[in-house]
C-alpha positions as CSV (number, residue, x, y, z in Angstrom):
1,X,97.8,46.1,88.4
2,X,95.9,49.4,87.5
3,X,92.3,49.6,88.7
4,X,89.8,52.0,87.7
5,X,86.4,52.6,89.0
6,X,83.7,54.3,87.4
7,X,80.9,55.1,88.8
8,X,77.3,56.9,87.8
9,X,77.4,55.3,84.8
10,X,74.8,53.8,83.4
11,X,75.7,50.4,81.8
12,X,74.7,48.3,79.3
13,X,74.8,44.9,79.2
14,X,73.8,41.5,77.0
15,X,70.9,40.2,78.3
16,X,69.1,42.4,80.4
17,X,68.2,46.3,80.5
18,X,70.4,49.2,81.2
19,X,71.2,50.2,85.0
20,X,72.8,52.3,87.2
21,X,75.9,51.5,88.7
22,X,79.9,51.2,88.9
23,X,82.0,48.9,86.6
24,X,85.8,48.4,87.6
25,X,88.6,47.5,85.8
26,X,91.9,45.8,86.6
27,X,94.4,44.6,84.9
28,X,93.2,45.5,80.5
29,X,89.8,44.0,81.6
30,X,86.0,43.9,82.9
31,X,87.0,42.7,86.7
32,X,83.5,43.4,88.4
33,X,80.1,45.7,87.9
34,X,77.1,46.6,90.0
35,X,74.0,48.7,90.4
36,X,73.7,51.9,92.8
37,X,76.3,52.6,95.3
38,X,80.1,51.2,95.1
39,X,80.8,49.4,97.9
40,X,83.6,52.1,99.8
41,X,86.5,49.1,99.8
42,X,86.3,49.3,95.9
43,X,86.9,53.4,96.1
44,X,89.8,52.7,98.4
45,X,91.6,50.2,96.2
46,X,90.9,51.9,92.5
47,X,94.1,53.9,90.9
48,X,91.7,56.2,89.0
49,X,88.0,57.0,89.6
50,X,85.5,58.1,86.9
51,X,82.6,59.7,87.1
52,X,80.5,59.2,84.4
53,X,77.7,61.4,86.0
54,X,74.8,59.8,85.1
55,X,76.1,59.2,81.4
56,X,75.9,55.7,78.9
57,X,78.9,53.6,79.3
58,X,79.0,50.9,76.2
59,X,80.8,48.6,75.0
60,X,83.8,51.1,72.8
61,X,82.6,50.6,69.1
62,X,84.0,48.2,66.5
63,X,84.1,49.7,63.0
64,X,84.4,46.4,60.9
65,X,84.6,48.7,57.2
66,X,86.4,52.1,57.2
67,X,89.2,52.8,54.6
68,X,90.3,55.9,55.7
69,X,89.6,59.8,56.9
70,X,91.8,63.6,57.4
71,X,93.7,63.1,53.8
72,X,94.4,59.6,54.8
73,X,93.8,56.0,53.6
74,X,94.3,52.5,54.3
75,X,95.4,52.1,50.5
76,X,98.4,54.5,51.6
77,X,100.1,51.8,53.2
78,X,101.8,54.6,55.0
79,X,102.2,53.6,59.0
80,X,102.0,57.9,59.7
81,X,98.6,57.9,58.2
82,X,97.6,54.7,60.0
83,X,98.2,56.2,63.3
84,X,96.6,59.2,62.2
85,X,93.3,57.2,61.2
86,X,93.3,55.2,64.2
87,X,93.1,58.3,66.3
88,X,90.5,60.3,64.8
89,X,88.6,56.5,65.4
90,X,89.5,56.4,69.0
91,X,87.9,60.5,69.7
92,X,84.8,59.2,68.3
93,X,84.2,56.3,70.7
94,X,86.1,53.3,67.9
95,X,88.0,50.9,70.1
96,X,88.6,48.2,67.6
97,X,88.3,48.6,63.8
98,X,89.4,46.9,60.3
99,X,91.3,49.1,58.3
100,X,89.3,48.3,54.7
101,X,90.9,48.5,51.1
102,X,89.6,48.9,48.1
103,X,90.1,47.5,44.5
104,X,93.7,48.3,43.4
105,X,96.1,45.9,41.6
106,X,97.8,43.0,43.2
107,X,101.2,44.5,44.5
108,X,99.2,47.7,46.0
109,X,97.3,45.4,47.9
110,X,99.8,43.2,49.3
111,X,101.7,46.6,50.9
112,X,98.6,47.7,52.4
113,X,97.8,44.8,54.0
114,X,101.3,44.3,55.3
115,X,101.3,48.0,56.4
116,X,97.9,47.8,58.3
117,X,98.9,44.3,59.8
118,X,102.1,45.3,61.3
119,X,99.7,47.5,63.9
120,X,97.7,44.2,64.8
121,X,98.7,43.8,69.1
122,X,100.2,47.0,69.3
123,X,98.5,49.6,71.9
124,X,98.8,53.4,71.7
125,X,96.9,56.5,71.6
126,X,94.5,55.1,69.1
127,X,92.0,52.6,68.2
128,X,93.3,48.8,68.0
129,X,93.4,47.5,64.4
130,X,92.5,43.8,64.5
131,X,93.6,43.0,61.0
132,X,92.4,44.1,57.4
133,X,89.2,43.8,55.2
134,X,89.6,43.1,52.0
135,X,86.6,45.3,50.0
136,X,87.3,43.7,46.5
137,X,89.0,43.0,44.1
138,X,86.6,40.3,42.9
139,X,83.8,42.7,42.8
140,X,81.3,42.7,39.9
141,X,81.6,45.9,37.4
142,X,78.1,46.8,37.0
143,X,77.9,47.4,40.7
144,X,81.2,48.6,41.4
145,X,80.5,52.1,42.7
146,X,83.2,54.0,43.6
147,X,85.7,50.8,43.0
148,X,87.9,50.6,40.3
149,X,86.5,48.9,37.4
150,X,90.0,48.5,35.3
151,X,91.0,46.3,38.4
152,X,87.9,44.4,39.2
153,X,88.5,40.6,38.6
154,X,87.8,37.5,38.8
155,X,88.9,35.7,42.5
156,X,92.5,33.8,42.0
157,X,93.3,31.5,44.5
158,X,97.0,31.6,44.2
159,X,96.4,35.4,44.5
160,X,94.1,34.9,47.7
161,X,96.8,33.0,49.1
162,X,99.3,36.2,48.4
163,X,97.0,38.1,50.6
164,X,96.3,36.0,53.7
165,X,100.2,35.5,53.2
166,X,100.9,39.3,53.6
167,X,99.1,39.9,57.0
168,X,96.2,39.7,59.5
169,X,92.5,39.6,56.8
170,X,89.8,39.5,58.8
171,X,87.0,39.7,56.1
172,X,86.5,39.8,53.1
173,X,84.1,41.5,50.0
174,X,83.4,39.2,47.5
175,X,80.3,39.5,44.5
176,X,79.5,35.5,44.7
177,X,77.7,35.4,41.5
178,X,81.2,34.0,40.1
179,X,82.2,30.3,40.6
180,X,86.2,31.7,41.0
181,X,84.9,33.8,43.7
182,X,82.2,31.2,45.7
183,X,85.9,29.2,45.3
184,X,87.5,32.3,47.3
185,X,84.6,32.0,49.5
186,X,85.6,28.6,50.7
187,X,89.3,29.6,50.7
188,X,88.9,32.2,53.4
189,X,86.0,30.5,55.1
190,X,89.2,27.5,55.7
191,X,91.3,30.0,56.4
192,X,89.1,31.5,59.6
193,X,88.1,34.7,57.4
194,X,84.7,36.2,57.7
195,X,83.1,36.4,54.1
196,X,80.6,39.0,53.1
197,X,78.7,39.3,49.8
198,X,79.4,43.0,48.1
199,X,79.3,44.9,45.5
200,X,77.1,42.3,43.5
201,X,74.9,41.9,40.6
202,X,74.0,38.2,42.3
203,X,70.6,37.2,42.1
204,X,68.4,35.4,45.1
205,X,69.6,31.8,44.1
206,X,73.1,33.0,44.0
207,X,72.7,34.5,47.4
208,X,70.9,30.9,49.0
209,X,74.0,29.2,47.1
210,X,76.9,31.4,48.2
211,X,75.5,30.2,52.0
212,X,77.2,27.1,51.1
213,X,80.4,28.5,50.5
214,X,81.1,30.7,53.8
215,X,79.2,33.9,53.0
216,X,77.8,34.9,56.2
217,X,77.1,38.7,55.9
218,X,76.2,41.5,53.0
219,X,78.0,44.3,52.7
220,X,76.8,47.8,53.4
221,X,73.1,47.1,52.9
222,X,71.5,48.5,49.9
223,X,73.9,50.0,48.9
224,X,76.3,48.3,45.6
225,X,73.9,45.0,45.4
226,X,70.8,44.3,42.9
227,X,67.5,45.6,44.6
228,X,64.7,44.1,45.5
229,X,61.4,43.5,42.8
230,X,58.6,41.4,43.6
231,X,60.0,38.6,41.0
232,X,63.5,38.6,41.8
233,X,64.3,39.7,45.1
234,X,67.7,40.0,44.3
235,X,70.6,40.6,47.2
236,X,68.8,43.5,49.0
237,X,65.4,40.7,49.4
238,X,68.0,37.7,50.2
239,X,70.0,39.9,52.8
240,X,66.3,40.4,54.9
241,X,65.0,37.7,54.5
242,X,67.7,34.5,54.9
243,X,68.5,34.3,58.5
244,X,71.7,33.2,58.0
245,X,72.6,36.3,56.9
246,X,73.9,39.3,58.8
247,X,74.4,42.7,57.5
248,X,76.1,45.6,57.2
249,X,74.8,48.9,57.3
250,X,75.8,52.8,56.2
251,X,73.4,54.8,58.8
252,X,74.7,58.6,57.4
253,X,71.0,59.0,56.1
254,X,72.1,59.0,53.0
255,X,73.7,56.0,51.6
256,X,70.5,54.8,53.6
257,X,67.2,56.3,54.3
258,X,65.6,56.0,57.4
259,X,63.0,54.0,56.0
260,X,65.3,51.4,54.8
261,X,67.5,51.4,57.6
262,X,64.0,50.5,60.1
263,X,63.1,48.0,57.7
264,X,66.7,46.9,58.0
265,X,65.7,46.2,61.8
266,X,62.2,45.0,61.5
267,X,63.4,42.0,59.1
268,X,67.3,41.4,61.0
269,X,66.8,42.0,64.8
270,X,69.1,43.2,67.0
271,X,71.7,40.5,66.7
272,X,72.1,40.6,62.6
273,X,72.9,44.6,62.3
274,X,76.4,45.7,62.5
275,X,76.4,49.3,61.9
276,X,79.7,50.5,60.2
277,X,81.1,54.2,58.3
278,X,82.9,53.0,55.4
279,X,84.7,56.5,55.6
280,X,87.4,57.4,52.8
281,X,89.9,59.6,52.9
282,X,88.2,62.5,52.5
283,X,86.4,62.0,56.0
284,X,86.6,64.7,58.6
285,X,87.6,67.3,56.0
286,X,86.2,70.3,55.2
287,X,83.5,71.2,52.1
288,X,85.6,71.2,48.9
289,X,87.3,69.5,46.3
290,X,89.8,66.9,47.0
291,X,92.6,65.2,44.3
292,X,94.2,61.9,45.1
293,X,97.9,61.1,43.5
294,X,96.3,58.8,41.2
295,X,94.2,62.1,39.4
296,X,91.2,61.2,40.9
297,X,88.9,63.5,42.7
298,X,86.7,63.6,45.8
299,X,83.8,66.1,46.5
300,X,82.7,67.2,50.0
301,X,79.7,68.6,50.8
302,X,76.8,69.6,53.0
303,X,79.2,70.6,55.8
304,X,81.3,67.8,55.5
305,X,78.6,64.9,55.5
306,X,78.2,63.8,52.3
307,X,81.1,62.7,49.8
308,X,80.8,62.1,46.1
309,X,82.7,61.6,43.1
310,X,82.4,64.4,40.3
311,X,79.7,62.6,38.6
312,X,77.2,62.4,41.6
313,X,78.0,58.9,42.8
314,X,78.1,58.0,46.1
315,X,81.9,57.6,47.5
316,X,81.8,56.0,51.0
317,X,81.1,58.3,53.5
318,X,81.8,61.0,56.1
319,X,80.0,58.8,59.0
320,X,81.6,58.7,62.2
321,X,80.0,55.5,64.4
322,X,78.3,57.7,67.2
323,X,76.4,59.6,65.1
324,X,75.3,55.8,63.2
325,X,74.2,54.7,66.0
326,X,72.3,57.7,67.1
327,X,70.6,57.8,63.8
328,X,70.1,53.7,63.4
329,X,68.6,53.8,67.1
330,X,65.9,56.8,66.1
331,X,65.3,55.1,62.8
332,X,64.3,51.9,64.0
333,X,62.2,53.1,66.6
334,X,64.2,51.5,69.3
335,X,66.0,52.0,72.5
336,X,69.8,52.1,73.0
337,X,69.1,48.7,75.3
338,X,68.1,46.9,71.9
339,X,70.7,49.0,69.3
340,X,74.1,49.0,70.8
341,X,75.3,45.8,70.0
342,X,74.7,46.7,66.3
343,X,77.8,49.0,67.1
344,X,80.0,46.3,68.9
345,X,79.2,43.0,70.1
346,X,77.7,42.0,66.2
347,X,80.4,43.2,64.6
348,X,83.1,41.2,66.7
349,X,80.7,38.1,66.3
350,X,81.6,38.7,62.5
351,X,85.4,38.6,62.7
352,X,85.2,36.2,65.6
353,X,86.6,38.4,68.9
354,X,83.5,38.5,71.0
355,X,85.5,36.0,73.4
356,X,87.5,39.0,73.9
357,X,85.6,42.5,73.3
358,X,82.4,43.7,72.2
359,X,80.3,44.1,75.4
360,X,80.4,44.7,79.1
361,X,81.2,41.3,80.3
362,X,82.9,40.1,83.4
363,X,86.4,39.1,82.2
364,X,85.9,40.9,78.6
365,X,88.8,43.5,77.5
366,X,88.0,47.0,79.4
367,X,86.9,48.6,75.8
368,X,84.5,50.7,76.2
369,X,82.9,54.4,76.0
370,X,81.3,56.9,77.8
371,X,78.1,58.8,75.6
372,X,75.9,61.6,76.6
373,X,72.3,61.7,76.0
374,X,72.9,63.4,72.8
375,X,75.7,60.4,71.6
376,X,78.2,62.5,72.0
377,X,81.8,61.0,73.0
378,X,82.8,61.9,76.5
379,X,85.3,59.1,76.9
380,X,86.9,56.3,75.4
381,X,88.7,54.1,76.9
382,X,90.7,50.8,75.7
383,X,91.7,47.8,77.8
384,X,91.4,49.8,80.9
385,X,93.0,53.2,80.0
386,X,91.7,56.5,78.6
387,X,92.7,56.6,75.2
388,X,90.4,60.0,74.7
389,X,88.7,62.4,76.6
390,X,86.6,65.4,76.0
């Protein structure tokens, strides 16, 4: 059994506030953790020792919406560019994450789920995938964004049953404004899928309705969704103020601004925030003009932050999940003791593997990673070994 000891770290944990102290690992997982000194028998007995000198050791961030970064996408359905995504997840402190598609015709689905799925349990030099989200296709058109409109549809349950047949889905985008789709809802909902309300034009009543058929989360917050007005509060007012509801978030400062994302906090809480990137392929590139095989055509700007189609619209984004939770933690006006389970232990909760991962617990998976004071990623390290390390 390997055993690694790190010490000087300071830890963060459910229930209580941060400390100072050693965690050791044996075996993929959390064996044992403490405050101040390591007693010397542990030093003795530990493979590998760690010094985190003084720095923040988390729970290693679960990315629950990202389709894809470096010239690469989930959609792809290429196992090279998988890989590839995986580890540009893994240097930026990702330990488990959902490869996410997007709107695309039937058979282009089904070999990216396949694809994606056939990396479920397998352990590398990268991030774990735990299985797929499906982000559409039974989207509504007049919010679809950067989707597809000539393949937004309606939900068909013998196509639904294609999909869950093709792989791992863990979640699920729906717009539940559509009786076909709140039927989809309680197809997945059955079929132990988490199912999220996106890329809507629902209205409040649709929202309190699609509660009875699995919905459980909105996806990225504001952003895709009818707004809030005083007389219809749409999915944007629904989202805040249901408490059934969990959400989403893009924290790039753009897809979200910094007023919205504390307002985010003030009405969900620390336990109904799961911060995500929903990066696209263009992600991690440098500022320019990118073409895809199908003709169409990414624009990076703003030293690589900020992606947009040629028309102006938003296009997912160039987020990586340290630098969301830096921003989400300033926004709100909170402290990394309240914020950090917004990038892990919420986002498990949604696709149900916080028995497994998603904080420091005793017993818990050794995913974790090691921040600076400045949320930069110093280490991160899955099921007890050092996947990356700067």
């Amino acid at each position: 059994m390997n055993k690694t000891l790190i010490l000087n770290a300071r830890i963060f944990t459910p229930g209580r506030s941060s400390f100072m102290g050693w965690l050791l690992t044996e075996d993929k997982k959390i064996a044992d953790f403490g405050e101040n000194d390591v007693p010397e028998t542990l030093k003795q007995s530990a493979d590998e020792l760690i010094d985190a000198q003084g720095q923040n050791l988390l729970p290693g961030f679960i990315d629950i919406h990202t389709h894809g970064c470096l010239g690469c996408c989930t959609m792809d359905a290429d196992p090279e560019k998988i890989l590839k995504i995986a580890s540009f997840h893994a240097a930026h402190g990702v330990t488990t994450y959902l490869p996410t598609t997007m709107t695309a015709g039937t058979e282009t689905t089904l070999r990216a789920i396949r694809c994606a799925s056939e990396f479920v349990g397998k352990r590398g030099d990268f991030a774990k995938i735990a299985g797929v989200h499906l982000e559409g296709p039974y989207f509504s058109a007049a919010k679809c964004g950067a989707q597809d409109t000539a393949n937004i549809r309606r939900a068909d349950l013998k196509e639904c049953r294609q999909f869950l047949d093709a792989g791992v889905v863990k979640r699920i985008s729906i717009a539940p404004e559509f009786p076909e789709n709140l039927a989809a809802g309680d197809f997945f909902l059955s079929a132990g899928v988490s199912v999220s309300a996106g890329h809507t034009n629902a209205v409040y009543a649709d929202m309190v309705e699609a509660l009875n058929h699995g919905f459980r989360s909105v996806t990225h917050l504001f952003n895709g969704m009818s707004g809030f007005t005083h007389r219809e509060p749409g999915v944007v007012g629904a989202a805040l103020t249901l408490e059934d509801y969990a959400v989403e978030i893009i924290c790039d400062n753009i897809h979200s601004h910094k007023a919205a994302q504390n307002l985010a906090w003030r009405a969900k809480g620390p336990e109904k925030v799961a911060l995500i990137t929903d990066q696209i392929r263009p992600s991690g590139l440098a500022d320019g003009r990118y073409h895809q095989a199908d003709g169409s055509e990414f624009v990076v700007s703003h030293n690589g932050t900020e992606l947009r189609l040629p028309s102006g619209v938003l296009a997912g984004s160039a987020l990586t999940m340290e630098r969301g939770l830096r921003n989400f933690t300033a926004n709100a006006g909170a402290m990394l003791e309240e914020t950090w389970r917004c990038s892990s232990l919420n986002a498990a909760r949604l696709i149900g593997i916080d028995h497994e991962t998603g904080s420091i617990e005793k017993g818990k998976l050794a995913d974790l990673t090691i921040l600076d004071e400045e949320f930069n990623v110093k280490r991160t390290i899955i099921e007890g070994n050092t996947i990356y390390k700067k």
